[in-house]
N, C-alpha and C positions, 0 to 999 in steps of 0.2 A: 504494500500500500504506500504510495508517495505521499509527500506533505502533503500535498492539494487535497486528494481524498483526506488526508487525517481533518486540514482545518473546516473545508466543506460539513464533515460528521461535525466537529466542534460547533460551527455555527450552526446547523440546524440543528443540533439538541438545545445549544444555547436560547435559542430563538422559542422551540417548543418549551422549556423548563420555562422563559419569560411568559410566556401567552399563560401557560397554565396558572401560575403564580397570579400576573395580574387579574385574569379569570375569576379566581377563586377570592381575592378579598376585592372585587369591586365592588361597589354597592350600586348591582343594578338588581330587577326584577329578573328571574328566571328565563322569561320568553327573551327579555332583548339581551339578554348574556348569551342566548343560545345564536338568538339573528346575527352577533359579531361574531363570535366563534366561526358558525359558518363561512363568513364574509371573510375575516382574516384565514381562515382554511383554503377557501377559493384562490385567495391571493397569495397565498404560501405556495398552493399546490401549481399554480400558474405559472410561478415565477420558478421552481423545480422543476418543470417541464423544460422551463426556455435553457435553462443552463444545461439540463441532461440531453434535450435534443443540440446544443451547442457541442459540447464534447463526444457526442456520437458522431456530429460530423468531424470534429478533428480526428477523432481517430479515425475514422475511412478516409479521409484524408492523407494520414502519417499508412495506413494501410496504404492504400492505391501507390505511393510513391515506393514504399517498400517494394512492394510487387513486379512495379515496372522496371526499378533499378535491379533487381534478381532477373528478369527476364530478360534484360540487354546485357547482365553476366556471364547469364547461360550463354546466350549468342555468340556472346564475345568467344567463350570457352568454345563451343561447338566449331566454331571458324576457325579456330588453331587448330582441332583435333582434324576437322577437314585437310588444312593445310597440311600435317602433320601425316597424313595417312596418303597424300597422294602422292607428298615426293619419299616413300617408303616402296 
């Protein structure tokens, strides 16, 4: 697990451990503790999708360059071993 991932978990429990906390001692009624709850959940869950869809593209990203750069390796190697095999 690299830092990114460690601090990522760090702030979203941070974040959770906050909501709950102020959650629990605000002095509102039941119904509208429950209507923010939801609302800052929407808004947590939204904003965790955009970073997760973010680094899923980086990593197909850091994938595809990987892939191409192994496959003009190969290339590379297969044209020596060509080279290699015809003046034999």
């Amino acid at each position: 697990m690299n830092s990114i991932s460690k601090v990522m978990i760090a702030l979203i429990g941070g974040a959770a451990a906050g909501l709950a906390t102020g959650y629990l001692t605000a002095p509102r009624a039941g119904k509208k503790s429950r209507e923010k709850l939801s609302k800052e959940y929407d808004i947590t869950k939204k904003s965790l999708e955009q970073a997760a869809t973010k680094k899923l593209a980086e990593a197909k990203s850091i994938l595809n360059e990987t892939i191409e750069k192994q496959a003009q390796n190969g290339k590379e190697v297969l044209d020596k071993v060509k080279k290699v095999a015809t003046f034999s």
